[in-house]
N, C-alpha and C positions, 0 to 999 in steps of 0.2 A: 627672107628679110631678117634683118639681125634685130636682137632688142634695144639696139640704140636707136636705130632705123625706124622702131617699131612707136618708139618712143616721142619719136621725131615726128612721125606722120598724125600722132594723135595730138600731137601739142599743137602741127600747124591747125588744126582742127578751131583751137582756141584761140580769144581777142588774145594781143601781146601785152605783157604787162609794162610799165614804167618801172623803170629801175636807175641808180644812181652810181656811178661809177668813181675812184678816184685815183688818179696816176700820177705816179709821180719817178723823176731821172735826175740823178747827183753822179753822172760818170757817161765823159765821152761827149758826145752832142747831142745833148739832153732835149733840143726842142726836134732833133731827127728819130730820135727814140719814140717822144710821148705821139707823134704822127703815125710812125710806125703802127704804134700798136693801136690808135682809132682806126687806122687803115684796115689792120686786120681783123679788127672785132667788127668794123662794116662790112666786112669782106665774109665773117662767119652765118655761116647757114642758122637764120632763127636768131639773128640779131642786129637792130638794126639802131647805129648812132644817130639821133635826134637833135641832140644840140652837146656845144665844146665850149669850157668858159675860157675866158681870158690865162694864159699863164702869167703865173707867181713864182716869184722866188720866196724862198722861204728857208727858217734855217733850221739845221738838221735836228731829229727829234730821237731822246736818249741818248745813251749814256758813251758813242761811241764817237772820237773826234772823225770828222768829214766836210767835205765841203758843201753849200747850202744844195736845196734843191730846186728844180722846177715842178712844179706841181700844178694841176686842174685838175677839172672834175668833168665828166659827162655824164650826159642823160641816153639811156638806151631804151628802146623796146624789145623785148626779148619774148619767144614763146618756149625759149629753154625753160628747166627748172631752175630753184634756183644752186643747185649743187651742181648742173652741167654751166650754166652759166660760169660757175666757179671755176669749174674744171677747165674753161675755155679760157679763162682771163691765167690761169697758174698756164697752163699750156702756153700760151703767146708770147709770156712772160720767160718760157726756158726756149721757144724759138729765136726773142730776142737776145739769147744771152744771158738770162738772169742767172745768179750762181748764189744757192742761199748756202750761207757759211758763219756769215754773223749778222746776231739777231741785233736788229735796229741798224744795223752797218751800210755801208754803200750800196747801192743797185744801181744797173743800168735802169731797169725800168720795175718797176711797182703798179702791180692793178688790184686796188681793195674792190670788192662789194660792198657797199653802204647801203643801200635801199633795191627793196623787191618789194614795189609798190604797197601793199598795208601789211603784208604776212612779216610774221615773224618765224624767224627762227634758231633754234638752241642744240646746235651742234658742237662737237668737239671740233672742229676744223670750220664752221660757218656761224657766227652768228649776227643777226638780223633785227632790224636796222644794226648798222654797226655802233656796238656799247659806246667807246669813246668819242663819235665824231662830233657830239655836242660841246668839247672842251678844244677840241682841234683848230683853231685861226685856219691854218693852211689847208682843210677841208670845208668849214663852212664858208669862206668868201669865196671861193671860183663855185661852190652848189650853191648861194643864195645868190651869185647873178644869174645863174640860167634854170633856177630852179627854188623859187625862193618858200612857197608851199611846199616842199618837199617835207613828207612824215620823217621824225625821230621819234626815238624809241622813248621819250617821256612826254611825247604827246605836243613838246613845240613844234613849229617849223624851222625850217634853216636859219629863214629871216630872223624871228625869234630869238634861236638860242645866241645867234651873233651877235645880240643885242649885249648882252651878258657875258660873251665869248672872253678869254684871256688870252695873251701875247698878237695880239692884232699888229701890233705897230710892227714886227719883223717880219709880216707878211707883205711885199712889195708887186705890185701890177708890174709887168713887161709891158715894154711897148711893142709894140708887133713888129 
């Protein structure tokens, strides 16, 4: 047995945690993209998608001209950690094509970690809840419709910090 395997069988061992996801595609077919990759993260061993909000468009964020994006959020249960969790969402991410080159720039598809249920964590490549997404519009409206108690890391919820949230109005619902 390998020590991922090993790792694997101890985690199914444990309840799954709640975790909060956020995707987002600005290249190509952006609503066949952000499927794709729910597809595959339901599709990944020790993870399993819960609920998918509504997509937004939204417009692009920094410093790099492009065209808007589409964005949601989802909620997962996962008995990964949260750095294979990670490692699973950056993986799907270069199976769909992603090509990191410039920072803030265009992607086919985007998958952040935002929430791993109450832990936190302070990595150089992870941190938890995600610092910014209490300022983000195009992150807290599609997590506070399917998750609106969702923890951040200053102690609001989703609902909450939306309350407060800035640039809302460029954040637009699709219709299905």
């Amino acid at each position: 047995m390998t020590l991922h395997q090993t790792n694997l069988a101890a985690a199914e061992s444990a309840a799954p945690t709640r975790c909060a996801l956020g995707l987002g595609s600005n290249i190509g077919d952006t609503a066949a993209h952000l499927k794709k990759a729910l597809d595959q993260l339901d599709a990944s061993e020790g993870i399993t998608v819960v609920a998918r909000s509504s997509d937004y468009s939204t417009p692009p964020w920094g410093p790099v001209p492009q065209d808007d994006y589409r964005n949601i959020c989802a909620v997962v249960d996962t008995i990964l950690s949260p750095q294979d969790l990670l490692a699973r969402c950056l993986a799907i991410e270069t199976e769909l094509g992603r090509v990191r080159d410039i920072r803030w720039g265009p992607r086919i598809i985007d998958i952040d970690v935002l929430i791993y249920g109450t832990r936190s964590v302070n990595e150089s490549d992870l941190e938890l809840p995600h610092p910014r997404m209490g300022d983000r519009a195009f992150v807290l409206i599609p997590l506070a419709e399917i998750w609106p108690d969702a923890p951040l890391a200053d102690g609001q919820t989703a609902a909450e910090a939306l309350k407060t949230c800035p640039d809302q109005d460029g954040v637009v619902k699709l219709s299905e």
